[in-house]
C-alpha positions in Angstrom: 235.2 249.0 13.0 233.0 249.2 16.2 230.8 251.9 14.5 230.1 250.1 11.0 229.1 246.6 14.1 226.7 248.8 15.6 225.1 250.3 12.1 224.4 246.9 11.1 223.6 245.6 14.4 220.9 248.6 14.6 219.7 247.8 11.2 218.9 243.9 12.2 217.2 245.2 15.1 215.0 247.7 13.0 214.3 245.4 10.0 213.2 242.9 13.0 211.4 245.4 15.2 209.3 246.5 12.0 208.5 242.3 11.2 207.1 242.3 14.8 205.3 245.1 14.3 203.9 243.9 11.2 203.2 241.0 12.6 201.3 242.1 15.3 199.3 244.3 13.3 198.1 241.2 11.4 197.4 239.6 14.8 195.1 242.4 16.1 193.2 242.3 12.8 192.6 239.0 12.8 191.1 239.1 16.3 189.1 242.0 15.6 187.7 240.5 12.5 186.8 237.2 14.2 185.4 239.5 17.4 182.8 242.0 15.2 182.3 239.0 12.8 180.9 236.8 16.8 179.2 240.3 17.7 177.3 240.7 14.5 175.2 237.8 14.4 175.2 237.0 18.6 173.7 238.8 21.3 176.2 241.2 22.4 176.2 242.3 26.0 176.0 246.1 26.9 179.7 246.4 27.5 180.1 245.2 23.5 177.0 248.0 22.4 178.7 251.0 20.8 177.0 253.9 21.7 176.2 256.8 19.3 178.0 259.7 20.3 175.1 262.2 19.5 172.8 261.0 21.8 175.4 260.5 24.7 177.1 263.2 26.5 180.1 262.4 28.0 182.1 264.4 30.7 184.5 267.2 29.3 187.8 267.3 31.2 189.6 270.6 30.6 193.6 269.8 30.6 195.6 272.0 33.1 199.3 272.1 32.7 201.3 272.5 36.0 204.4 273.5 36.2 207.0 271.3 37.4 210.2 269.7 36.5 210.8 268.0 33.2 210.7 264.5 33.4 213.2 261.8 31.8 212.4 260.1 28.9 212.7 256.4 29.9 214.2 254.7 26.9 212.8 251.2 26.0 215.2 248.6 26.9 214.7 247.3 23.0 216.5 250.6 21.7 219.3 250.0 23.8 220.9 247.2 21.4 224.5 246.1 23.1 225.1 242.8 21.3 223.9 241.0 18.8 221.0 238.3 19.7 220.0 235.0 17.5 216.2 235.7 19.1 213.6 238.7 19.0 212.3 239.2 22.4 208.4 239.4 22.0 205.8 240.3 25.0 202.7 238.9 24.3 199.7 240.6 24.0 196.8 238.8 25.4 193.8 238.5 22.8 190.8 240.9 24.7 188.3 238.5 26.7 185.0 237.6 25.8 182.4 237.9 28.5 180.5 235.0 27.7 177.2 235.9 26.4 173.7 234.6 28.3 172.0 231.0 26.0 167.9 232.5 26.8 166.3 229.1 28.1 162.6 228.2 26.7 160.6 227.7 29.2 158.0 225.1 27.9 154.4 226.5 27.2 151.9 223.6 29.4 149.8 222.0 26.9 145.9 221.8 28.1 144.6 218.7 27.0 140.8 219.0 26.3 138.3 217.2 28.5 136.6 214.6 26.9 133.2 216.1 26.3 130.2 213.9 26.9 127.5 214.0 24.2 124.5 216.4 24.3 121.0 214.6 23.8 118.1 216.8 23.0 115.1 215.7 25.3 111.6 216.4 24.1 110.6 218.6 27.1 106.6 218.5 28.1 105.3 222.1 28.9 103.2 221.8 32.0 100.2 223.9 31.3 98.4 225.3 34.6 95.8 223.6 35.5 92.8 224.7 38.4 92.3 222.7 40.9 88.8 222.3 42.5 89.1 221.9 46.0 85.9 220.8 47.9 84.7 222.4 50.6 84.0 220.5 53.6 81.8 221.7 56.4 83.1 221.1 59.8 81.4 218.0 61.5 79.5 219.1 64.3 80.3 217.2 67.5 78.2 216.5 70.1 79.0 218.2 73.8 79.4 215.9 76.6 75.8 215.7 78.2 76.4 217.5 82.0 74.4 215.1 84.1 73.2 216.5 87.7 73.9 212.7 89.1 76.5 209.8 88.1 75.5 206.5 87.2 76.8 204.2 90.0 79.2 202.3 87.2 81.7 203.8 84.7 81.9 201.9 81.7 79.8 201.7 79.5 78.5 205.2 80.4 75.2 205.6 78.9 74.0 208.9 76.5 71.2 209.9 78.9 72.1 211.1 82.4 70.3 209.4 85.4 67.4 211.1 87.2 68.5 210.2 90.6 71.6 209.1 92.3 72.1 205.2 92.7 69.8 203.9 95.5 71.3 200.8 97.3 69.6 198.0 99.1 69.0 194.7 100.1 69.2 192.6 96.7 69.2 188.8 96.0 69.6 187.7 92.6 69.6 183.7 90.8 70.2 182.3 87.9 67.6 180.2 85.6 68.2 177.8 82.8 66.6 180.7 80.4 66.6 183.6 82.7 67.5 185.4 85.7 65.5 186.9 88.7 66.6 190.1 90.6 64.8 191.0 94.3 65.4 194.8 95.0 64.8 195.6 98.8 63.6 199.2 98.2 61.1 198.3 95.7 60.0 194.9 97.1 60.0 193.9 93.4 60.8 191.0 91.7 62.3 191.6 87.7 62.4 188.8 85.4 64.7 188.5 82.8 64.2 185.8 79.6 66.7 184.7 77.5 64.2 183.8 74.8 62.5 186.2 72.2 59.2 186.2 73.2 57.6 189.5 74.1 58.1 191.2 76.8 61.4 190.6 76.5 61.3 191.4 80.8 58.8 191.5 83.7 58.4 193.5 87.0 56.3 191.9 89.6 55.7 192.8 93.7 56.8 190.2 95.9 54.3 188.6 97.8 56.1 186.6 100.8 55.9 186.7 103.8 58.6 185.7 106.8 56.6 182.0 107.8 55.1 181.4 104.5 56.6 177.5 103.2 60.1 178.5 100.8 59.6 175.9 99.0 57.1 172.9 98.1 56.9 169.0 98.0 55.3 168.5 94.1 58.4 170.5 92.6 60.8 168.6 94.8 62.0 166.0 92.2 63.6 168.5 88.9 63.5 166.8 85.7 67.2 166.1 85.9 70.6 166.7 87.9 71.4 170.1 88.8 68.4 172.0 88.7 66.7 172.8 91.7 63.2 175.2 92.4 63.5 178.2 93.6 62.6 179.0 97.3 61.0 181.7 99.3 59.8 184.8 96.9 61.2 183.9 93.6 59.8 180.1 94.5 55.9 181.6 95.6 56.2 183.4 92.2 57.6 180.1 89.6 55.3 177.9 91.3 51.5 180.2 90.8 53.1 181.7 87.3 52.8 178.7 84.6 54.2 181.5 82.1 57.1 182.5 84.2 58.0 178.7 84.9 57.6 177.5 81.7 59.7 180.0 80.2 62.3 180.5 82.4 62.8 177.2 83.3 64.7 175.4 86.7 67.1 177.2 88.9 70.5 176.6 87.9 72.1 177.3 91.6 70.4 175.8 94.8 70.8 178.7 96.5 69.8 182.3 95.7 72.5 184.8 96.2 71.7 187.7 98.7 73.6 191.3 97.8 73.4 195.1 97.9 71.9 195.9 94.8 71.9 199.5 93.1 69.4 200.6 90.9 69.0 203.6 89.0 66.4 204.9 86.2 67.7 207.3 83.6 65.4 210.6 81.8 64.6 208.2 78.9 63.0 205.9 81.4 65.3 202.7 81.0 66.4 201.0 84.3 70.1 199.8 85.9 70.8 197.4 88.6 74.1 195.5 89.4 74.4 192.3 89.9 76.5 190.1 92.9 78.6 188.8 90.0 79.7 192.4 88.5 77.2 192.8 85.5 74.8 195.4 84.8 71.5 195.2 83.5 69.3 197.9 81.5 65.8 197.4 81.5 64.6 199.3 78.0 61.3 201.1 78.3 58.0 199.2 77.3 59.6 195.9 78.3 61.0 195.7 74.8 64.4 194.5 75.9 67.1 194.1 78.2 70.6 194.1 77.7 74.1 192.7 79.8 76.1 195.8 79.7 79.1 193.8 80.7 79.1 191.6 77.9 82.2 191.8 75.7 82.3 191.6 72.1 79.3 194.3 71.5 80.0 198.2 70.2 79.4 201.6 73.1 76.4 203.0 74.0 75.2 199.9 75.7 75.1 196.3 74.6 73.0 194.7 71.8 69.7 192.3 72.9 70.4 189.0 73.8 67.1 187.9 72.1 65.0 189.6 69.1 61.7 190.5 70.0 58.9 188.2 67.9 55.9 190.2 69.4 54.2 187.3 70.7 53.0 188.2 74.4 52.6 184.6 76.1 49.2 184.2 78.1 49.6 184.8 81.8 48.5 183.1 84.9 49.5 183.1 88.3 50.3 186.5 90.1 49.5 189.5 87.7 53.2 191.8 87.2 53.2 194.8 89.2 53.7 197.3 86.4 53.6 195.4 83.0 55.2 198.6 81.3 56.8 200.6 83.4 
């Protein structure tokens, strides 16, 4: 009785062993269909690659048997059926894992957007043709070099082109003032120069002094003057107004009472023109040939000497009186 319990208890467990088996056999091929159908059209990782055997050389290990003693055969706790059961004990068998395989990212290509372009205008360009250029040839002007005089004129400005023949010679002087005119008395030359502001010729006059210390200064028939504030002149200059009708008429009254005594520096220069000071800071140039005389000092005129006060008319007056002591010096 216990034998034919054990036959059929071994049959159940055989038929059911084989059902397990079959089953898992279905379960594996399942899995490895759905795993090689993933692999086929996804990027497999190199642990899924198969590698061809002819192209890889794998390590050769040469089995060595050692003696020893015989092991037991461990018999599987399912083979050992005792009783009958109502369940089948499966173990599981976990499906093989899938590494994950890597998504590749895009990495977005930068668009370039085009620069607006500005438009190209054709210019008609001129062609500059070479041209000679006559350049005029100037000849240096020729300056003139400072006249080295062997004296200096006695003033500074205006300094005149010719150079003075002697050094300044000073002296007693005594100079008035006339309504058309002026008289100058140089000590060193006991000379008398007359001056006219009118433009009769000569324009001046030299003439010697004739006084003498006790002679009258002045006299009793010009001692009335046509009006206020002219007077006759005294001592030298008087003697010569009163016997010159020529030099009175045209030089007219004294406009000062009193003539002015001074020191007085005269100098003649190579061309032959004379320079005196006067008390009131003017010089005077006597041109050659008593064709003029000029105020030096006078502003508003150009260099080299000032411009006549008077033109010259070339009328020579008739004279009377005391003769000039050189008429053209």
């Amino acid at each position: 009785m216990f034998v034919v319990v054990s036959v059929r208890v071994y049959a159940v467990s055989m038929r059911k062993r084989s059902l397990s088996l079959i089953l898992l056999l279905l379960v594996l091929g399942l899995l490895t269909a759905c795993a090689d159908a993933t692999i086929v059209d996804r990027p497999r990782l190199i642990a899924q690659s198969t590698v061809d055997q002819d192209t890889v050389s794998f390590p050769t290990s040469v089995p060595t048997v050692t003696a020893g003693p015989p092991t037991q055969e461990i018999q599987s706790p399912l083979e050992n059926i005792t009783v009958e059961a109502e369940f089948v004990l499966v173990t599981p068998t976990l499906p093989p894992s899938k590494t994950p395989t890597l998504t590749p990212t895009m990495t977005p290509t930068p668009t370039i957007t085009p620069s607006p372009t500005l438009p190209v205008t054709s210019t008609a360009t001129t062609y500059l043709l070479p041209t000679s250029e006559i350049l005029a040839l100037t000849a240096p002007a020729q300056q003139a070099i400072p006249q080295v005089c062997d004296s200096t004129w006695f003033f500074i400005e205006p300094r005149p082109a010719s150079c003075p023949l002697n050094p300044p010679l000073a002296s007693q002087g005594v100079y008035q003032t006339f309504q058309n005119g002026h008289m100058v008395w140089v000590g060193s030359q006991d000379a008398i120069y007359v001056m006219y502001n009118d433009s009769l010729h000569p324009r001046w006059q030299v003439f010697r002094d004739y006084f003498i210390e006790g002679m009258p200064e002045d006299s009793g028939e010009y001692a009335t003057s046509p009006q206020p504030g002219l007077w006759q002149p005294r001592r030298g200059f008087g003697m010569l107004w009163r016997s010159n009708t020529d030099v009175r008429n045209r030089i007219g009254w004294a406009i000062i009472e009193w003539e002015q005594p001074y020191s007085v520096q005269t100098q003649t220069s190579n061309d032959g023109s004379i320079f005196f000071n006067t008390p009131t800071g003017q010089v005077f140039t006597l041109l050659p040939n008593n064709v003029e005389w000029r105020n030096m000092t006078v502003s508003g005129t150009g260099g080299g000497g000032l411009p006549p006060i008077y033109g010259d008319s070339g009328q020579t007056p008739a004279g009377s009186g005391l003769p000039p002591i050189y008429p053209t010096p």
